[in-house]
C-alpha atoms as an extended CHARMM CRD file, in Angstrom:
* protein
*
       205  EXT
         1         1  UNK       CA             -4.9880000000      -64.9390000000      -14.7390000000  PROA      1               0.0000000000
         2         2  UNK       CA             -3.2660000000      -67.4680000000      -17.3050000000  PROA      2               0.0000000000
         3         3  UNK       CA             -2.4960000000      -66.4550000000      -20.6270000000  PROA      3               0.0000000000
         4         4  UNK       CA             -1.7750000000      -69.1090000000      -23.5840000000  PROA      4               0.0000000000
         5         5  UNK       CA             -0.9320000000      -68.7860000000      -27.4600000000  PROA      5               0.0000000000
         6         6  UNK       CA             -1.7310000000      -72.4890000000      -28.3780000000  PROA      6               0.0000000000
         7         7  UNK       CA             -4.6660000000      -72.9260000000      -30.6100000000  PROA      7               0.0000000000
         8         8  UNK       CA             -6.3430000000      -75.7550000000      -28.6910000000  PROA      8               0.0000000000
         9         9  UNK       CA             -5.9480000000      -74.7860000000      -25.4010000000  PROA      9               0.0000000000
        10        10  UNK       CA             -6.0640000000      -77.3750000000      -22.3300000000  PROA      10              0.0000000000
        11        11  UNK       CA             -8.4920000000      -76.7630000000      -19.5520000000  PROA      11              0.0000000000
        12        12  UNK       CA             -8.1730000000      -78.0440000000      -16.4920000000  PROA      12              0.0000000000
        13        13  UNK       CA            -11.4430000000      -79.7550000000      -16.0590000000  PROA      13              0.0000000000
        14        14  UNK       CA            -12.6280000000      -80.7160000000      -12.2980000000  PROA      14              0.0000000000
        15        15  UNK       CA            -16.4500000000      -82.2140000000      -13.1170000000  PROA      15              0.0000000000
        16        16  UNK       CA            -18.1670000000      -81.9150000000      -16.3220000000  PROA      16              0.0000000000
        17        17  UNK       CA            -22.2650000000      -82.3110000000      -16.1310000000  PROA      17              0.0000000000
        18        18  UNK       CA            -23.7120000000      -82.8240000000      -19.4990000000  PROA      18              0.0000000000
        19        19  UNK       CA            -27.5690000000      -81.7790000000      -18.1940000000  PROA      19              0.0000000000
        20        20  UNK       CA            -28.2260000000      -80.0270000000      -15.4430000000  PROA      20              0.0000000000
        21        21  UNK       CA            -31.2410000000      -77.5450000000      -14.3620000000  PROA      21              0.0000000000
        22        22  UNK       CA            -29.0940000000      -76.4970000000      -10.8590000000  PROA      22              0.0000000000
        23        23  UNK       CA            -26.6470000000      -74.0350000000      -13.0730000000  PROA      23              0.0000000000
        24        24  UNK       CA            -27.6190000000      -70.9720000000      -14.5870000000  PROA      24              0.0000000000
        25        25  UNK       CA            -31.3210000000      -70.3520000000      -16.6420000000  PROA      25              0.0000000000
        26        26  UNK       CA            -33.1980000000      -73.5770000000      -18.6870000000  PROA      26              0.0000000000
        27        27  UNK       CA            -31.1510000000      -76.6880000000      -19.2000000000  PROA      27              0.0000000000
        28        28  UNK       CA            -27.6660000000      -76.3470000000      -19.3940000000  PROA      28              0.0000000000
        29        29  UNK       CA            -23.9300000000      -78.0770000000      -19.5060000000  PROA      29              0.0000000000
        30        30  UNK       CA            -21.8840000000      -76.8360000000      -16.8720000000  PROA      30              0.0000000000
        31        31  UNK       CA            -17.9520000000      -77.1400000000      -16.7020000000  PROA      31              0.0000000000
        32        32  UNK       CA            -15.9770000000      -76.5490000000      -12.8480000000  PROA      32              0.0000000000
        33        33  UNK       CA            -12.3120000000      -75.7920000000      -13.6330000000  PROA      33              0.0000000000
        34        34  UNK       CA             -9.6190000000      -77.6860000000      -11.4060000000  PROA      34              0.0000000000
        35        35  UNK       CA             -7.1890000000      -73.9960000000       -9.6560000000  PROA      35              0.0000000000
        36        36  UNK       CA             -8.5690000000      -70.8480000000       -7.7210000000  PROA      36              0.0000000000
        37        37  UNK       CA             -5.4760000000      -67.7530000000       -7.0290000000  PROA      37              0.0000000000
        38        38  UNK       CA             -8.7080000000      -66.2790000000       -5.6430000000  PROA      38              0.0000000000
        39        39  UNK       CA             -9.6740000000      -68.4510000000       -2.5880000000  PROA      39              0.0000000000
        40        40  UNK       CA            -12.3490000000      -66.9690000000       -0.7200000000  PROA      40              0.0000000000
        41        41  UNK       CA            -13.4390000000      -67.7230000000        3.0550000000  PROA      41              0.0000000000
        42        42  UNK       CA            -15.9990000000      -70.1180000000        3.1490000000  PROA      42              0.0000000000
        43        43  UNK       CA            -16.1500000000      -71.4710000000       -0.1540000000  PROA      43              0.0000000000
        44        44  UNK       CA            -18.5770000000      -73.8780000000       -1.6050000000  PROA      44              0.0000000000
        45        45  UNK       CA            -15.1470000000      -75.6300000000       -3.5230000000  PROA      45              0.0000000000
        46        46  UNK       CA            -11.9380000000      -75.3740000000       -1.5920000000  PROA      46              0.0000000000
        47        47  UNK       CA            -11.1400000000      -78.4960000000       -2.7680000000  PROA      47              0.0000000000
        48        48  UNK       CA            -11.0980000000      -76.8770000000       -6.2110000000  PROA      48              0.0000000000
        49        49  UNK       CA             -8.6110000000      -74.0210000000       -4.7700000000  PROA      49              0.0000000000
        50        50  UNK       CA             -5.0750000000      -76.4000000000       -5.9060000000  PROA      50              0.0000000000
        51        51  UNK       CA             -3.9760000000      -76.5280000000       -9.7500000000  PROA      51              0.0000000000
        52        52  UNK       CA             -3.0160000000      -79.9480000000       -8.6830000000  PROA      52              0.0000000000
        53        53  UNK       CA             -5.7790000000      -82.8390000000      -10.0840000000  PROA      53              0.0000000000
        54        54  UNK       CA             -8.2430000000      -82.3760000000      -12.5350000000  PROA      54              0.0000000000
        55        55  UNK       CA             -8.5530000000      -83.8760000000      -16.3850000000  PROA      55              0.0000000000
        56        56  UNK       CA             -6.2980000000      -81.3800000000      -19.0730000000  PROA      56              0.0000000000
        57        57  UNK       CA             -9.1650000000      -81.7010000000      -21.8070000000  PROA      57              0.0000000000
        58        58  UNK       CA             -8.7760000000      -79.3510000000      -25.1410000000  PROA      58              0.0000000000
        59        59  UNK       CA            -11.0340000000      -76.9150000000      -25.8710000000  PROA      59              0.0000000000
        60        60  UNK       CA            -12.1280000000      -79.0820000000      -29.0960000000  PROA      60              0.0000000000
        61        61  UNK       CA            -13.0570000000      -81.9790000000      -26.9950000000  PROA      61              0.0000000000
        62        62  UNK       CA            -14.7380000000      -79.8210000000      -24.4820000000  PROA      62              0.0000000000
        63        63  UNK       CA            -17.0980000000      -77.6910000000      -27.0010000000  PROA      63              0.0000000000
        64        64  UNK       CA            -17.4790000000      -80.9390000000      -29.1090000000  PROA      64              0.0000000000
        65        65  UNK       CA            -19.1860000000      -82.3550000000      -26.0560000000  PROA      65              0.0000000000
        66        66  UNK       CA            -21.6600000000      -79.3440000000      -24.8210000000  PROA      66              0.0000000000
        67        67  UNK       CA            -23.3380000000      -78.7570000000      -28.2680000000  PROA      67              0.0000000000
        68        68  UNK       CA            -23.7830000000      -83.0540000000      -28.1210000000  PROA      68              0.0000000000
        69        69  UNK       CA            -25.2510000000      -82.6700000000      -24.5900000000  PROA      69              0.0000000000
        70        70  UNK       CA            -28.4700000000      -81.0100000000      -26.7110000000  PROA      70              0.0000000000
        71        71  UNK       CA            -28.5670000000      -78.0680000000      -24.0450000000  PROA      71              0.0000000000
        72        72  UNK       CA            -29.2170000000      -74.3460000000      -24.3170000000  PROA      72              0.0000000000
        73        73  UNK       CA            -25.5350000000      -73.5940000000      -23.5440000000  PROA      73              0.0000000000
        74        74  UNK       CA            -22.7150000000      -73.8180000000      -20.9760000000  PROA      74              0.0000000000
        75        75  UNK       CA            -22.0620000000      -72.2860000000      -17.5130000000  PROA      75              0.0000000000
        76        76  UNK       CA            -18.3060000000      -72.2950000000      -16.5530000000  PROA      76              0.0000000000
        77        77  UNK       CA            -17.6540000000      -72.5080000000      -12.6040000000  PROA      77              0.0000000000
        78        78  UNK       CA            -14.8170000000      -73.3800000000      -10.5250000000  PROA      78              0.0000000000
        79        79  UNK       CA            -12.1860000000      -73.2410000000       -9.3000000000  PROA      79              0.0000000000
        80        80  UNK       CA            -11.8090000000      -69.5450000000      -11.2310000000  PROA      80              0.0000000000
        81        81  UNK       CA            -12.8610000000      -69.6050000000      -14.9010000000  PROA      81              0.0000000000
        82        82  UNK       CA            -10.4210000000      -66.4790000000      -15.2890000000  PROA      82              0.0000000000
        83        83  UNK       CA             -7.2750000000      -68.2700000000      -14.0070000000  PROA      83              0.0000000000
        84        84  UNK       CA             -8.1760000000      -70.4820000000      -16.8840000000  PROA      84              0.0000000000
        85        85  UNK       CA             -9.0160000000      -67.8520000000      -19.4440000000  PROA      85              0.0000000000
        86        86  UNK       CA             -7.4380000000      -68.9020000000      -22.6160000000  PROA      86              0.0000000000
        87        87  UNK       CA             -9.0600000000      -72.3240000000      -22.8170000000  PROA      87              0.0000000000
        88        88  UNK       CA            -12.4590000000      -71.4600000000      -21.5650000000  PROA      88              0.0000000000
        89        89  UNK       CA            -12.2520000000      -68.6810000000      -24.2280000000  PROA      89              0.0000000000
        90        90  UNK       CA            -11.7050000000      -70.7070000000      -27.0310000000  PROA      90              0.0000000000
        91        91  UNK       CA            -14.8550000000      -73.0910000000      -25.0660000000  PROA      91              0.0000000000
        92        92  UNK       CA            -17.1370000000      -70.1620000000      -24.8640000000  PROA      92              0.0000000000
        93        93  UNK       CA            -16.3450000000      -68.6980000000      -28.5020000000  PROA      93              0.0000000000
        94        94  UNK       CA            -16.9710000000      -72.4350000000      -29.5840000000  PROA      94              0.0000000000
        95        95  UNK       CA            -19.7590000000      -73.2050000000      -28.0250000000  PROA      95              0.0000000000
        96        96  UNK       CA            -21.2800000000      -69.3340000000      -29.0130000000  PROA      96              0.0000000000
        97        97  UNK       CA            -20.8910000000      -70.3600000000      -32.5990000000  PROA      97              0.0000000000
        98        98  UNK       CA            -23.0510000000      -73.3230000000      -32.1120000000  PROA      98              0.0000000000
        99        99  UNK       CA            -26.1580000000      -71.1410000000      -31.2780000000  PROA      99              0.0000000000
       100       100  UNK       CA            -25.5710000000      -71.7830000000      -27.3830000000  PROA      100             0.0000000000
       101       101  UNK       CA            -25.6190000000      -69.4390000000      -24.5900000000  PROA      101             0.0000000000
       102       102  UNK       CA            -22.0950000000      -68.8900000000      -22.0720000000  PROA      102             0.0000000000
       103       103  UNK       CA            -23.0190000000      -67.9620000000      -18.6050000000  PROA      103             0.0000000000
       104       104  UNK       CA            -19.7830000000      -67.6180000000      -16.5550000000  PROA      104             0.0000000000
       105       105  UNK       CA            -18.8340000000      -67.4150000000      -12.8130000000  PROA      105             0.0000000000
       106       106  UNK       CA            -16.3040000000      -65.4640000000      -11.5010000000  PROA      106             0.0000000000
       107       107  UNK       CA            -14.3820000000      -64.6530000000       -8.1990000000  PROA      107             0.0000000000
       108       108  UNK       CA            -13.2280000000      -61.4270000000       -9.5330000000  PROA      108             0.0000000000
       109       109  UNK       CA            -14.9410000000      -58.1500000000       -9.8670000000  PROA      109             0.0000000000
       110       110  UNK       CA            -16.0670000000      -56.9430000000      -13.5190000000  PROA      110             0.0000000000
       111       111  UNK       CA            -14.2230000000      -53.4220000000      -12.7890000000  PROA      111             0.0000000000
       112       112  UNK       CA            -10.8960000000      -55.5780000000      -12.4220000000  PROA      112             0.0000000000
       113       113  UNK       CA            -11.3270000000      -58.2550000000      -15.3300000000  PROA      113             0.0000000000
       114       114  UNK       CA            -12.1830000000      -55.7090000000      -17.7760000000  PROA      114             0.0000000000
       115       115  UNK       CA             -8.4510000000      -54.3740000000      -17.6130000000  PROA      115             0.0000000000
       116       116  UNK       CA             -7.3990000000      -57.9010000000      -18.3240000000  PROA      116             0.0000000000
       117       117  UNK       CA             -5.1730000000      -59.5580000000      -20.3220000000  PROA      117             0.0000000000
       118       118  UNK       CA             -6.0820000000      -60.3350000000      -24.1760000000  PROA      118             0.0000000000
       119       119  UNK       CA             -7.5960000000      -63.9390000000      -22.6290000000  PROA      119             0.0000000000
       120       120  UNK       CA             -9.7360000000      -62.3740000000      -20.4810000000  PROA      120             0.0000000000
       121       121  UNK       CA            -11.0740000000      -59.8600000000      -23.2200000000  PROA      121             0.0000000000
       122       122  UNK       CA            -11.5560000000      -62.9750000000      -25.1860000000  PROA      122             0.0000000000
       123       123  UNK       CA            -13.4540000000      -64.6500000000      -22.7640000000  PROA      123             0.0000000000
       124       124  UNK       CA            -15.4500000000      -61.4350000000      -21.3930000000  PROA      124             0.0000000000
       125       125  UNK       CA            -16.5770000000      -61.3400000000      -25.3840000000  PROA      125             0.0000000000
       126       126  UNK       CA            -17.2990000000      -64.7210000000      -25.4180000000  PROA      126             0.0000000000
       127       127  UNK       CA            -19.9330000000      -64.8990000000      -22.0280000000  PROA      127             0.0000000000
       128       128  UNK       CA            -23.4250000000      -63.8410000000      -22.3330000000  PROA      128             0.0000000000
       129       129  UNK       CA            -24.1390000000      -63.4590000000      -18.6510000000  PROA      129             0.0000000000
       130       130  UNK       CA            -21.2430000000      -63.0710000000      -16.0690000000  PROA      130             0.0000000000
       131       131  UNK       CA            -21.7330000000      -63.5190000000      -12.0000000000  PROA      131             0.0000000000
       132       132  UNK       CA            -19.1700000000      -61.5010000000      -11.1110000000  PROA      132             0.0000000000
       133       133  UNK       CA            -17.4210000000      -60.5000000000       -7.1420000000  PROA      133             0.0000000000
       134       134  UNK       CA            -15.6610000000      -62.6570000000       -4.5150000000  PROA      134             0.0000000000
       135       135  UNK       CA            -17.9970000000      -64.8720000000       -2.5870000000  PROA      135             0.0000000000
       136       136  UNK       CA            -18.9460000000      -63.4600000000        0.9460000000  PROA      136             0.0000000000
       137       137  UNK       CA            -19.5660000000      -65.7590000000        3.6210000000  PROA      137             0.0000000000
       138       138  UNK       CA            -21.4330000000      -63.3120000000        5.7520000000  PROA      138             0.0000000000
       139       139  UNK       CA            -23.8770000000      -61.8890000000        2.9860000000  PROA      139             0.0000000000
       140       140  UNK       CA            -25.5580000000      -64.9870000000        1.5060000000  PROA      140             0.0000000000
       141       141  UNK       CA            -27.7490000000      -64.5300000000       -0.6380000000  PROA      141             0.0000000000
       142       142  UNK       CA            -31.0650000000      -66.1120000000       -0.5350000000  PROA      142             0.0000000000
       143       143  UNK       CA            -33.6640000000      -64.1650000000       -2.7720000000  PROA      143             0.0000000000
       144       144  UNK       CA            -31.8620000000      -64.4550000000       -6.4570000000  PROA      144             0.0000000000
       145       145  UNK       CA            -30.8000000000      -67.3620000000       -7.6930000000  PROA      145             0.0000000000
       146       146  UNK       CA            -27.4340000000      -69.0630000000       -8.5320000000  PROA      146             0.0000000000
       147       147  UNK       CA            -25.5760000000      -66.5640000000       -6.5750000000  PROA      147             0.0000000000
       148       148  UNK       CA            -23.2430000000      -67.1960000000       -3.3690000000  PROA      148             0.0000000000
       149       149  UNK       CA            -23.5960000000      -63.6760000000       -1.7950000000  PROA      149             0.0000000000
       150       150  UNK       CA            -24.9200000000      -60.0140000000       -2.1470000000  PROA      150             0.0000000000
       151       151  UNK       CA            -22.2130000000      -58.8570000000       -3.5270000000  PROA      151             0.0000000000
       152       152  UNK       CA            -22.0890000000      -60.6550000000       -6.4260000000  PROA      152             0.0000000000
       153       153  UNK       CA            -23.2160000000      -58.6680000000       -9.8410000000  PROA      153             0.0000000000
       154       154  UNK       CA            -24.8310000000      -59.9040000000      -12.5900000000  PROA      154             0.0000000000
       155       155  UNK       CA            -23.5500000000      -58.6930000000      -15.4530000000  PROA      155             0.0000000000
       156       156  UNK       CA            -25.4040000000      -58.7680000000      -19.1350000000  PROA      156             0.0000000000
       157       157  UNK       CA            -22.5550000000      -58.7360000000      -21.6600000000  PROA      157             0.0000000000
       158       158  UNK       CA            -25.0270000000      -59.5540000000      -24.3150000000  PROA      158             0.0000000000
       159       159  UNK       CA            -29.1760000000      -59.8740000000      -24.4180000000  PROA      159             0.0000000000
       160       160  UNK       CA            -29.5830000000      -63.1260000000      -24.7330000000  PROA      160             0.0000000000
       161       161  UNK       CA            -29.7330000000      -64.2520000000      -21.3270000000  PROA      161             0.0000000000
       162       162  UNK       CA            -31.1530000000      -60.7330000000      -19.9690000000  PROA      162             0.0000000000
       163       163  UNK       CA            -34.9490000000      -62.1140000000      -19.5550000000  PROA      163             0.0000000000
       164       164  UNK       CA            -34.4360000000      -65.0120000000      -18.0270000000  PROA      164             0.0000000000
       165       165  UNK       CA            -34.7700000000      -66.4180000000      -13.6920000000  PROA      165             0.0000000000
       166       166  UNK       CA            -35.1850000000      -69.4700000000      -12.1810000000  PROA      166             0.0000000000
       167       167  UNK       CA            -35.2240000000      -70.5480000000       -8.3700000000  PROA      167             0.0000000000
       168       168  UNK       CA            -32.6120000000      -71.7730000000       -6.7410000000  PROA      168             0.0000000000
       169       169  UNK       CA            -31.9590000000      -75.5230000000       -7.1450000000  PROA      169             0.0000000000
       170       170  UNK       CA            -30.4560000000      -78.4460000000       -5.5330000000  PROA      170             0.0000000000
       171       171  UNK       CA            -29.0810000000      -80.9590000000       -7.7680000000  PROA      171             0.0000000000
       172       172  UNK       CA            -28.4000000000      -84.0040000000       -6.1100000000  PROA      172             0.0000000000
       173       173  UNK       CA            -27.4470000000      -87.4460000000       -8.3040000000  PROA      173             0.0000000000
       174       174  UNK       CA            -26.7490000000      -90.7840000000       -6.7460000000  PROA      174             0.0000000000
       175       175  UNK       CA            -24.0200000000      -93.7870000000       -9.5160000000  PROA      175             0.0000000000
       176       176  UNK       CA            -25.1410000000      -97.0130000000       -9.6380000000  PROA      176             0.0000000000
       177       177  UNK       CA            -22.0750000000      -97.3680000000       -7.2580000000  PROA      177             0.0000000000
       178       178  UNK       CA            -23.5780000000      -95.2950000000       -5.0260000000  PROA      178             0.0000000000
       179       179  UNK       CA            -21.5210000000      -91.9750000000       -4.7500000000  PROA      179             0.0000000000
       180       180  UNK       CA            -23.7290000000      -89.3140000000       -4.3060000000  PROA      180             0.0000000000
       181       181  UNK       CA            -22.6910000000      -86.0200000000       -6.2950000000  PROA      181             0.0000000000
       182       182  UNK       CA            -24.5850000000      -82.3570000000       -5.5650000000  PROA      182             0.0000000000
       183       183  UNK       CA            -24.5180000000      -78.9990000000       -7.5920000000  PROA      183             0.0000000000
       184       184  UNK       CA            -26.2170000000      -76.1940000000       -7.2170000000  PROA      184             0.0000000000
       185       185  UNK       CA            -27.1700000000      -74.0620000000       -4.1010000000  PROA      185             0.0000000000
       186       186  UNK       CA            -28.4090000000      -74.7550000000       -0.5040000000  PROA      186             0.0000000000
       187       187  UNK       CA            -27.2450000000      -72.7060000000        2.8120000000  PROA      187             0.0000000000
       188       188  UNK       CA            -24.6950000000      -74.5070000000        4.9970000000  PROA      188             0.0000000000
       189       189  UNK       CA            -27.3890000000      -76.1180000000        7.6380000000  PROA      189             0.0000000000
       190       190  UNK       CA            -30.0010000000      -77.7390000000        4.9730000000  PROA      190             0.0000000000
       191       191  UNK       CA            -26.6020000000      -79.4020000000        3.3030000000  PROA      191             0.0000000000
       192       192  UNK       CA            -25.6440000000      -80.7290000000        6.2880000000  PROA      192             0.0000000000
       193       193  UNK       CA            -28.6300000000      -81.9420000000        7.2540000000  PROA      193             0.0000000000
       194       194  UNK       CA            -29.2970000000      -83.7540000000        4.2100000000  PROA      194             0.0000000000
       195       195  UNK       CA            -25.6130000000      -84.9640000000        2.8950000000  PROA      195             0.0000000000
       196       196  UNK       CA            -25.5960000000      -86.3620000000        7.0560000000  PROA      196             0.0000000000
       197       197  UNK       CA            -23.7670000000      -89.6380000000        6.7380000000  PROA      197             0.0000000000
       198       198  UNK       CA            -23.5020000000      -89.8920000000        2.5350000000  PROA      198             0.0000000000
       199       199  UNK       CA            -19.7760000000      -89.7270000000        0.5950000000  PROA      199             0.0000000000
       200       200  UNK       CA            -20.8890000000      -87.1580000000       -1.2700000000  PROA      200             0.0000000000
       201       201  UNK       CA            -18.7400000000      -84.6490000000       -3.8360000000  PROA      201             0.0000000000
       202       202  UNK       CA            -19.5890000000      -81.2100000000       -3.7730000000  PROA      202             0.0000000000
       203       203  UNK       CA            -18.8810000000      -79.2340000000       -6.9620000000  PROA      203             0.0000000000
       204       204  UNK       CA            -20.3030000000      -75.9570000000       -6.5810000000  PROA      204             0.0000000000
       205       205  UNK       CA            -20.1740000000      -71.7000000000       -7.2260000000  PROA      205             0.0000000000
């Protein structure tokens, strides 16, 4: 986990959506950092995994563009939003003093991050609802949504996001040059079957 004392932190930024219905509760913005020290079997993103690639974008730039989006908040994914913690901090607080809800995914367990270092307090303070725990390739989970496995805990760090569910959704969105681009969450077989033949990028938990 990456600590930083700048004041406008850089994030490395993978994919930003500026709408999307596939990632987290309501309509949100959702931000996939480039880097993963985690790398769990079978994940959605190894591509994510390297520190290599991705856009450095400041946390200014980054909060300046979710509360334009016109969404009910942010969801940070990866990659590993706590390898990252100092800039998605300073995103989170930002975005928080806008009015907008912070739902964050993690890799690590709760237990472990709450014995972090003062960027991970920062962002812990910052999230209103954190998916916490490694992703499991052998307990997927297919009854709540936007989580990868069993595992995984859902953790209310504030009420504002306590109420709310939604299904499970898969996002699919097709350029005019005709990349096709998913988010969201489907098991293994139905992505297959449907991505069958299509240059697709997958950017997901």
């Amino acid at each position: 986990m990456a600590a930083s004392s700048t004041s406008d932190p850089i994030v490395r930024v993978a994919r930003f959506v500026d709408r999307t219905i596939a990632e987290g509760p309501g309509e949100r913005s959702a931000i996939w950092v480039q880097g993963c020290s985690i790398r769990c079997p079978g994940c959605f993103n190894p591509h994510l995994f390297t520190t290599r690639g991705g856009t450095p974008t400041s946390a200014t730039d980054l909060i300046a563009r979710v509360v334009a989006a016109g969404t009910s908040g942010v969801t940070l994914l990866g990659g590993e939003p706590f390898d990252q913690a100092a800039g998605l901090a300073a995103v989170a607080s930002g975005v928080r003093r806008a009015g907008l809800t912070v739902m964050t995914f993690t890799g690590y367990a709760y237990p472990y991050l709450q014995g972090g270092d003062r960027d991970v307090a920062a962002l812990l303070e910052a999230t209103d609802l954190l998916v916490a725990g490694p992703f499991e390739q052998d307990r997927l989970d297919h009854d709540r949504p936007w989580a990868g496995s069993t595992n995984q805990e859902f953790v209310h760090l504030t009420d504002r996001l306590r109420d709310v569910t939604g299904p499970d959704r898969l996002e699919v969105t097709v350029t005019t040059s005709g990349d096709v681009a998913l988010n969201g969450w489907a098991d293994p077989e139905t992505l297959d079957a449907l991505l069958d033949g299509l240059p697709v990028r997958r950017p997901r938990r």
